[in-house]
N, C-alpha and C positions, 0 to 999 in steps of 0.2 A: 945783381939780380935785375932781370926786365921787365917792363911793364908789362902789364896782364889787361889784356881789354877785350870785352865783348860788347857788341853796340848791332842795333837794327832801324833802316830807315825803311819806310814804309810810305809811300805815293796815297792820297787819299783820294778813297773812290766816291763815285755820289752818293751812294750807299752809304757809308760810312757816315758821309757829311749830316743825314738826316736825324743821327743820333743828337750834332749837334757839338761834340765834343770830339775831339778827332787826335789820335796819336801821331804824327810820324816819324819819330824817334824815340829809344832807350836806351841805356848802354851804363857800362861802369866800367874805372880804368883803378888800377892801382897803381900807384906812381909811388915805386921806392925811392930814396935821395940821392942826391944828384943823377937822378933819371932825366934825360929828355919830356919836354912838355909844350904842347898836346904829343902823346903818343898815336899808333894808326893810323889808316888814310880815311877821310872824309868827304864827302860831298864838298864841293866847292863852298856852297850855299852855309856848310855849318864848319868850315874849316877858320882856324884863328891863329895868329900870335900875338904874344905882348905887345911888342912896338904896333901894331896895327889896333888890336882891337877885333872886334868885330858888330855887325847890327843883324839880327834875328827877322823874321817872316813872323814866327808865333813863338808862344813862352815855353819855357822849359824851368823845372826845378831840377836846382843842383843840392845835392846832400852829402856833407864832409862827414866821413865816420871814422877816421883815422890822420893824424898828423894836421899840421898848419899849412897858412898862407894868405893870398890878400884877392879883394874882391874891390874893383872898381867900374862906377856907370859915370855916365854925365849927370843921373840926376844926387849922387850919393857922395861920388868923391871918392878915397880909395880907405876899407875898411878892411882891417884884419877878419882874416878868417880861420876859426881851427875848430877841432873833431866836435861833432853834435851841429853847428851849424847848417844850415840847409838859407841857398838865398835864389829868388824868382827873377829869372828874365825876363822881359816883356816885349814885345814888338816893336821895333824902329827904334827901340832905345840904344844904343853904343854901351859898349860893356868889354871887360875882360878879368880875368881872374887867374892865377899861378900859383900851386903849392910852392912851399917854402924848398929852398935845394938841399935842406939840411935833414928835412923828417920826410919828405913830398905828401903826402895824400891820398885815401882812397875816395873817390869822387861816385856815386851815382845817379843819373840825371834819366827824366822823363820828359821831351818835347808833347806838347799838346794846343791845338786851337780849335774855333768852331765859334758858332754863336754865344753857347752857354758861359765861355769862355771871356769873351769879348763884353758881355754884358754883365759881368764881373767886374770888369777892369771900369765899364763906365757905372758901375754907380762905385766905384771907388772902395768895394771888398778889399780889391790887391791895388797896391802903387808902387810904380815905380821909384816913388820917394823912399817906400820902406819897402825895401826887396827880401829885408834879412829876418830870418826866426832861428828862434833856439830854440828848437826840440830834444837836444841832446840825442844822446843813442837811445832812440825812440824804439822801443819794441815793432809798435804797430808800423811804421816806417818802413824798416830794416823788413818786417815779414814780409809788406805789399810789394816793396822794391823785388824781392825773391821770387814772387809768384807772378811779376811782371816776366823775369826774366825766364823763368819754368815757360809760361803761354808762349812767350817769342820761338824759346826753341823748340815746342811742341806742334804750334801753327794750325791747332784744331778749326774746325768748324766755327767759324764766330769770335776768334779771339780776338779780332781787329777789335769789335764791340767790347767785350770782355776789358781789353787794357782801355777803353774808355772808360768804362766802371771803374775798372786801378785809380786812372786820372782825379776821375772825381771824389772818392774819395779820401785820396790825397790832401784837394784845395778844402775839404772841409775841416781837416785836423790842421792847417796852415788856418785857414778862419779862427779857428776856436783857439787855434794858439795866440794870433792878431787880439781875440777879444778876451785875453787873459783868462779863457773857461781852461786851465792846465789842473793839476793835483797839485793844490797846496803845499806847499813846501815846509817839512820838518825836520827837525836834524837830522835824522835818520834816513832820509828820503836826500835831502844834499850829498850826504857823505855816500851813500850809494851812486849817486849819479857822475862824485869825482874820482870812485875806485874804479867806477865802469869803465872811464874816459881811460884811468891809467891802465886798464885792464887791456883795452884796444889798442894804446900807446906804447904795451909792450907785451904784443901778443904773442909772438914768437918766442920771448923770454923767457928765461927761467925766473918767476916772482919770486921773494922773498916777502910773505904773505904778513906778518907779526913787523915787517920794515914797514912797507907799506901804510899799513895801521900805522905806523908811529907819523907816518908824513902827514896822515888824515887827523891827526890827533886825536886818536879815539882807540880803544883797546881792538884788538883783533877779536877778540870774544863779541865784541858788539858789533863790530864791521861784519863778521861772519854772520852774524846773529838777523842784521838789516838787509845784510845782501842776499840772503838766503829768503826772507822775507817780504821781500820785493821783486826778485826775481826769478826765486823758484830753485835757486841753483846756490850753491858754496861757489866764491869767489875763483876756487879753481876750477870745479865743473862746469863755471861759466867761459873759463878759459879756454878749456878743452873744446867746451863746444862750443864756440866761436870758430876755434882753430878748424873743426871737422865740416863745419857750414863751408871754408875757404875752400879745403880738399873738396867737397862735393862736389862743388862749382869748376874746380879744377878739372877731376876728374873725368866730369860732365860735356866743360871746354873747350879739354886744350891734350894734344899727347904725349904730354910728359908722362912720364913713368911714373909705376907707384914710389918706389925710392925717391924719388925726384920730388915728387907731391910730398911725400913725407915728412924731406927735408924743408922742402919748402912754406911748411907749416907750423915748424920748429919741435919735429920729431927726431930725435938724434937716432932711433933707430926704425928701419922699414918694418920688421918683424915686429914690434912692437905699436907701432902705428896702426896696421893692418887688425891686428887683436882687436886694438882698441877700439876701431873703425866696425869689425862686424859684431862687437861685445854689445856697441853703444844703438848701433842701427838695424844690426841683426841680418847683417849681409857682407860681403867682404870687398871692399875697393874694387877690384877687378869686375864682380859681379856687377856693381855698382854703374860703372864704366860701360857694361854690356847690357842689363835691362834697368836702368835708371831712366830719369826724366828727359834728360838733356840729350842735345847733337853736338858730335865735336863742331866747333868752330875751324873757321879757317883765320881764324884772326891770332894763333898763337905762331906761324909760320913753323912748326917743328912738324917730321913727317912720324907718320902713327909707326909704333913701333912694339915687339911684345916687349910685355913686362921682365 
C-alpha cells in the first residue's frame, strides 16, 4: 500500500501577518510499513531526512494517531513516539522524527508563526525542552485537524484567517494539557483510551471484540459499557466510523475508485461499503465524490477514472 498525503503551503501576506498568528502549512501523510519516509515533494525550506535532520523558520505541531516511532531535537535527545502523541517544533531548533518500519504512522501536522506565537515561546508557555504531550486520540484534536483540512480544500473567503483560529485553538488545549487541566483519569476512562489506541492500531481489521476485553482485563460488557459512554459510540461503531472519516478524505482526495477506497478501508466487499457509506451519511460514495467538501488533490498521482 502507498502513502496517502495531502499538505498545503501557503506564502504569508501582510494581511495575514496582522492577525498576528499566521499559518503556512498543513498536511497529513499516512505512512504504512515499510513505506518510504518523508513521502511527497516539499519545499526545500520543509524537506528532511534522517541522517540530516532538519531546522524550521516557525513551529509546527506534529500529531501521531496511528502506529509508532522516534522523535529527536538537540534540546530532548531521541524519544519514542506512538499513537496519541502529538510533539512542537520550534524555530531554529534541529529536529527529526521517523515512524517505526514495522507499523509506520499516520502523522498530521499544522505549521504556524507570528507575534502571538513568538510571545508564547518567550514567556516560556511552550519549550523546546518539553516539546511532547499526550493527548491521546483527542476528540477535539482529530475534529480541528478535519476542518483544517475541509478550509484548505475549500479556499473560501477568509480561510487563511479561519486556520489561524484552528491554530490557536490548538496551542490552547496543548497549554491546558502542559498545566495538567485534562479529565481525571478513572478506570473506566484508561481503559477507553487503550481500546481506542487498539481500535486505531487495528482499524482495518477484523476485531475480535470479547479478546480484546480480555487484553484490557475488563469484561467486554464493561468495555462496551465505558466506550459507549465516553464516546458516544459501541466499540464497533467507532470502528466503522473511523474507517468512513478515511473513505471520506479518500474520496474527497485522491481518485481511486470506490472498490479501491473500499478495499482500502478494510471493506472486503464494494457493494457493501457503499450501503454502509450512504446508510450511515445519507449520500452514496460517488455522490460524495461529486458534491462533497473536498478537491481532488493532485498529491495522489493516479489519473481520475469512472468508478
Amino acid at each position: 500500500m502507498e502513502a496517502q498525503t495531502f499538505y498545503r503551503y501557503l506564502p504569508a501576506s501582510d494581511a495575514d501577518k496582522i492577525w498576528g498568528l499566521v499559518v503556512p502549512t498543513a498536511g497529513y501523510s499516512w505512512i504504512p510499513a515499510k513505506c518510504p519516509y518523508p513521502p511527497g515533494k516539499h519545499p526545500h525550506e520543509y524537506t528532511f531526512h534522517w541522517k540530516k535532520g532538519r531546522i524550521l523558520q516557525e513551529f509546527q505541531l506534529v500529531y501521531i494517531t496511528r502506529g509508532r516511532g522516534t522523535f529527536e531535537s538537540e534540546e530532548t535527545g531521541t524519544v519514542p513516539v506512538s499513537a496519541g502523541d502529538a510533539f512542537l517544533l520550534f524555530p531554529g531548533v534541529w529536529h527529526r522524527y521517523l515512524p517505526d518500519r514495522e507499523t509506520g504512522w499516520d502523522e498530521y501536522w499544522i505549521g504556524f508563526d507570528g507575534d502571538t506565537a513568538r510571545r508564547l515561546l518567550s514567556q516560556n508557555i511552550f519549550s523546546p525542552k518539553s516539546p511532547m504531550f499526550s493527548p491521546g486520540l483527542n476528540g477535539e484534536l482529530e475534529k480541528l485537524f478535519s476542518q483544517i483540512f475541509v478550509t484548505l480544500r475549500l479556499e473560501s473567503i477568509g480561510y487563511r484567517q479561519i486556520l489561524a483560529g484552528f491554530a490557536f485553538t490548538m496551542l490552547a488545549h496543548l497549554q491546558a494539557l502542559a498545566l495538567g487541566q485534562t479529565i481525571s483519569g478513572t478506570v473506566d476512562e484508561a481503559v477507553v483510551q487503550k481500546a481506542r489506541l487498539l481500535v486505531v492500531e487495528r482499524l482495518f481489521e477484523a476485531i475480535d471484540w470479547p479478546k480484546m476485553a480480555q487484553e484490557l482485563r475488563v469484561s467486554y460488557s464493561l468495555l462496551r459499557h465505558a466506550f459507549k459512554q465516553h464516546t458516544g459510540f459501541s466499540p464497533h461503531q467507532y470502528q466503522l466510523q473511523l474507517r468512513l472519516e478515511k473513505a471520506k478524505t479518500l474520496l474527497s482526495g485522491t481518485s481511486y475508485s470506490v472498490k479501491e477506497i473500499a478495499a482500502m478501508t478494510g471493506f472486503n466487499c464494494a457493494y457493501h461499503f457503499s450501503t454502509l457509506f450512504k446508510r450511515k451519511l445519507g449520500i452514496s460514495p460517488l455522490a460524495w465524490r461529486q458534491n462533497g467538501t473536498g478537491k481532488k488533490t493532485k498529491s495522489s498521482g493516479k489519473t481520475a477514472r469512472k468508478e
